[in-house]
Residue, then its C-alpha position, 0 to 999 in steps of 0.5 A: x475541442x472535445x476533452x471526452x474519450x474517444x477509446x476506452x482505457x486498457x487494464x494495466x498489466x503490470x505491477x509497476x503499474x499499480x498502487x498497493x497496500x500490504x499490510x500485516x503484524x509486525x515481523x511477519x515479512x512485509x517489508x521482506x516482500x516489498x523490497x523483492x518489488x522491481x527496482x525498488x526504493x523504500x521511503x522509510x519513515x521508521x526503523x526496521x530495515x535493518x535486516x535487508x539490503x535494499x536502498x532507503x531514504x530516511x524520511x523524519x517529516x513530511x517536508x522529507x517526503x515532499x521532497x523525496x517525492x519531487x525528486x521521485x518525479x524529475x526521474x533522473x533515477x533507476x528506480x520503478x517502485x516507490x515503499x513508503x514503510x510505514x505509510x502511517x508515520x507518513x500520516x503522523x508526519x503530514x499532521x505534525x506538518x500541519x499543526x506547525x504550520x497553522x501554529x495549533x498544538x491538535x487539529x481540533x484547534x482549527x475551527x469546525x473541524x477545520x484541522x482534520x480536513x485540512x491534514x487529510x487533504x494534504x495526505x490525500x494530495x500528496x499521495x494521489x501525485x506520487x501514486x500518478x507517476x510512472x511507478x509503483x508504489x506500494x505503501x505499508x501498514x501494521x495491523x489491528x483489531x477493531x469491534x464491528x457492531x451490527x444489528x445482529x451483534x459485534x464481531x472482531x476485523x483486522x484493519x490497516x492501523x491507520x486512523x479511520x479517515x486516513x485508511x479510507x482515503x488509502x483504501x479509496x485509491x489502492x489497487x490492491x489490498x494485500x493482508x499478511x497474515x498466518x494460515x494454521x492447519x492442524x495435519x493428520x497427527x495433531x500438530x500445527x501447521x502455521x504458513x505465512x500466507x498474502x489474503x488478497x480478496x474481501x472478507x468480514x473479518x479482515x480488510x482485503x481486495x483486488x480490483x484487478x480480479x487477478x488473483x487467487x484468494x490466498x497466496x504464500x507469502x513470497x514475492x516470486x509466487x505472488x508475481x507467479x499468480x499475477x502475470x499468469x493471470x496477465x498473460x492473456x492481455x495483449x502487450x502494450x508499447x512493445x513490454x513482455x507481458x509477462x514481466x513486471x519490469x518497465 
């Protein structure tokens, strides 16, 4: 019996669909912005909730996210979209997980570099089954500066904070990356003009994209006008399995 298609696979047109990376400095809304997401549930390995009315699972180690995540999976729950926030303490959490479980105090304690592969491929594992159910999930970040050598000199880019390794297995997986950031003009009587806007698509300077192709380059950032833009930009997909198209709900 053949295992190769014979159709080809249809773009998902809905958010609840898709995996998504926001990211952005601290305080600037983030989380705000997830928790508008549908149905939503947040993962949350650091404080920072506070201010929000939104339903949360205290996660303190990665066997606390192993196990969220499995119950996650039995879906005897109301949730559509899952917020690991932040998605680096998860990778702090999975090498700690690690470094216990093999007894060593660093991962370059395992031979041959051993111990980092060992950490990116549990983060790696745990975050594509989770990212394969039938939900959305959306994971945060805080973001930093990094110098970028070139042959023709340096210049500065924003990034995830993740270590290196780890923001390429986020980046390789993402749908969208999502950069919060603070748009500032200056208007006709000199004064300053600062808006808080998502950055959606590549650039040199910061870490962005959008393999839907959906979106304009930069949108305020609100979760209503962000789902404005994307099911406008979905609307002329044909429904599939009887879903309003122009929802994000399942």
């Amino acid at each position: 019996m053949s295992i190769l298609p014979t159709a080809k696979t249809q773009p998902k047109p809905y958010l609840a669909d898709l995996t998504v990376l926001v990211y952005g400095q601290a305080k600037i809304g983030k989380s705000t912005f997830c928790s508008q997401s549908d149905s939503a549930l947040f993962l949350a390995s650091e404080p920072g909730l506070n201010s929000l009315d939104v339903y949360q699972a205290p996660i303190q180690s990665w066997e606390d996210l192993l196990n969220a995540c499995a119950e996650i999976g039995e879906g005897k729950h109301p949730f559509q979209t899952a917020i690991i926030d932040t998605i680096d303490n998860a990778y702090k959490f999975c090498t700690e997980y690690i470094l216990r479980k093999f007894k060593v105090e660093h991962e370059s304690d395992l031979a041959y570099g051993k111990g980092y592969a060992i950490v990116n491929n549990e983060f790696q594992r745990v975050l594509t089954k989770l990212a394969f159910l039938p939900y959305g999930l959306f994971l945060v970040s805080h973001a930093k500066e990094i110098e970028v050598e070139t042959r023709t000199g340096k210049y500065t880019r924003i990034v995830p904070t993740l270590p290196d390794k780890a923001r390429k297995i986020v980046l390789g997986m993402v749908d969208m990356v999502l950069f919060c950031d603070l748009d500032v003009t200056t208007g006709e009587d000199g004064a300053q003009n600062i808006r808080r806007v998502i950055r959606t698509k590549p650039s040199l300077y910061y870490e962005a994209g959008d393999r839907t192709g959906r979106l304009p380059e930069t949108i305020d950032l609100d979760f209503k006008k962000f789902m404005d833009a994307f099911t406008t930009a979905v609307a002329p997909l044909k429904p599939i399995a009887g879903k309003p198209v122009a929802s994000a709900t399942k």
